[in-house]
N, C-alpha and C positions, 0 to 999 in steps of 0.2 A: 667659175670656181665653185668646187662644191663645199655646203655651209654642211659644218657636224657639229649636231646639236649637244651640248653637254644636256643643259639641264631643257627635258623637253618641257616641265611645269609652266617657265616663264620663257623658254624662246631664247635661251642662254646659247651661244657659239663658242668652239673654242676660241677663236678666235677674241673674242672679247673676254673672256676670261685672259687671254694672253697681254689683250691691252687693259686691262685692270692690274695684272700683275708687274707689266712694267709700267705702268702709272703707281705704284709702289702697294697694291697689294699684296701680303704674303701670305697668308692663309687662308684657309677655308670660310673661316667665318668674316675675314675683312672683303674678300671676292664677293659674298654673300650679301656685304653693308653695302657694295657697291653695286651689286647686281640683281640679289634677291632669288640668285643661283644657291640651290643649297639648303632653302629656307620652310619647301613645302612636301615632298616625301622625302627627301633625303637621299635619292639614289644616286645622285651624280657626286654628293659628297667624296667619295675613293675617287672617282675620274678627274676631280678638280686638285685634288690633293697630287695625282700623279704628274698631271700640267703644272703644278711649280714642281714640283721636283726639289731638290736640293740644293739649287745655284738660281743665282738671278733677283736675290730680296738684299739688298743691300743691309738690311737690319738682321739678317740668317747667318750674313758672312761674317759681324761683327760678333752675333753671339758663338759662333763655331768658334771665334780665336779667343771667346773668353772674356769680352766684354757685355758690359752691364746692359740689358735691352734699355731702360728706360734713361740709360745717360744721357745726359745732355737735357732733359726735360725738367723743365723748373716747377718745384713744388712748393706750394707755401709750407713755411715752416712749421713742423713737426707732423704735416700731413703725407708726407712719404713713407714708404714702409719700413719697418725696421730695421731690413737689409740692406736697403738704399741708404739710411740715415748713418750706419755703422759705415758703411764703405766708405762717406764722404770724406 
């Protein structure tokens, strides 16, 4: 099998960017948290972005239909943003 390197900095594959993103990765900079893809010239940034794509983050499809990203997560009180705090 041949290995294509996203990010050649750290020795990033797609492949592991692919299991980061179904280990519930969805963006560039959480691939990043997980990988450190991302993090040092920045080139592979666009090629990582085009690997999620637009399907496949289960937290992508809830904000597409209009739900709150950070529902469900608990905040001490009055430490949520004010958008959060009105919608409650």
């Amino acid at each position: 099998m041949t290995r294509v390197y996203v990010c050649s900095c750290f020795g990033i594959t797609e492949t592991q960017v692919r299991e980061h993103a179904a280990a519930g990765a969805c963006t560039p900079r959480q691939i990043a948290s997980a990988s450190k893809a991302g993090t040092d010239c920045g080139s592979c940034v666009r090629r990582i972005q085009s690997l999620l794509g637009r399907g496949g983050c289960p937290r992508r499809e809830l904000l597409d239909q209009g739900a709150l990203a950070l529902a469900g997560l608990d905040a001490p009180e009055g430490m949520a943003p004010p958008a959060l705090r009105e919608a409650a």
